[in-house]
C-alpha positions in Angstrom: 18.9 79.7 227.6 20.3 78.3 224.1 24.1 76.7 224.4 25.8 78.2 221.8 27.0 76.4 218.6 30.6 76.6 220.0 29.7 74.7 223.2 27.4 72.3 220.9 30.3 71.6 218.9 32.9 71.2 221.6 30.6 68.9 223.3 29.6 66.7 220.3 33.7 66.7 219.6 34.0 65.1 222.7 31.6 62.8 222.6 33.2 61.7 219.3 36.7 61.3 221.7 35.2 59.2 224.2 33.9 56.5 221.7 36.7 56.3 219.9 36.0 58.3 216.6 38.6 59.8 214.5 36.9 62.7 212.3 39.9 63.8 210.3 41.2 64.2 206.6 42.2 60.0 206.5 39.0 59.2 208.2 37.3 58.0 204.5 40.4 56.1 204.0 41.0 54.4 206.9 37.1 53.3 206.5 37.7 52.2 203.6 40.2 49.7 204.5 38.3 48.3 207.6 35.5 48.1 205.0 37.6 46.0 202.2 39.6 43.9 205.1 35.7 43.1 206.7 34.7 41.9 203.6 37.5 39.7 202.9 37.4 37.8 206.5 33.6 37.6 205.9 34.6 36.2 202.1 37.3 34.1 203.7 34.7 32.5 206.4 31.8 31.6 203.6 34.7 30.0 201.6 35.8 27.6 204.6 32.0 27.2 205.3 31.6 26.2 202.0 34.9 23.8 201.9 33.7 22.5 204.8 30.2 21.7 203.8 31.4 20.3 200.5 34.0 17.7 202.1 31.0 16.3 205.1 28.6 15.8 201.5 31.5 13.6 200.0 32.2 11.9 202.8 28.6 11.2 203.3 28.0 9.8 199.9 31.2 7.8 200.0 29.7 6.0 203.0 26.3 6.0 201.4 27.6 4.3 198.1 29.6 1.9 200.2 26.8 0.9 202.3 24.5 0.6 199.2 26.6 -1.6 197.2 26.7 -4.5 200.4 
């Protein structure tokens, strides 16, 4: 025998409790927000990568010059 779509729908609701899933009206909002502040720590990280990467090549062609010019 079929569950009904009530028990279907109670079950999957519950499912969505246990993980931790909020389906309401602010749902889209509130995954927006996780979405913009994700992409700015991720923005944030490549720029510091990138900082980081910059400084090691001038420091490495500092000591590069200065080695090539004795």
């Amino acid at each position: 025998m079929m569950p009904t779509k009530h028990y279907i729908l109670k079950e999957w609701s519950q499912k969505l409790v246990d993980i931790g899933v909020q389906a309401d009206a602010n749902a889209e909002a509130r995954a927006r927000q996780l979405r913009y502040e994700l992409n700015a720590a991720l923005s944030n990280n490549h720029t510091r990568c990138n900082q980081k990467k910059l400084r090691n090549q001038k420091i490495r062609s500092t000591r590069n010059a200065k080695f090539s010019s004795t």
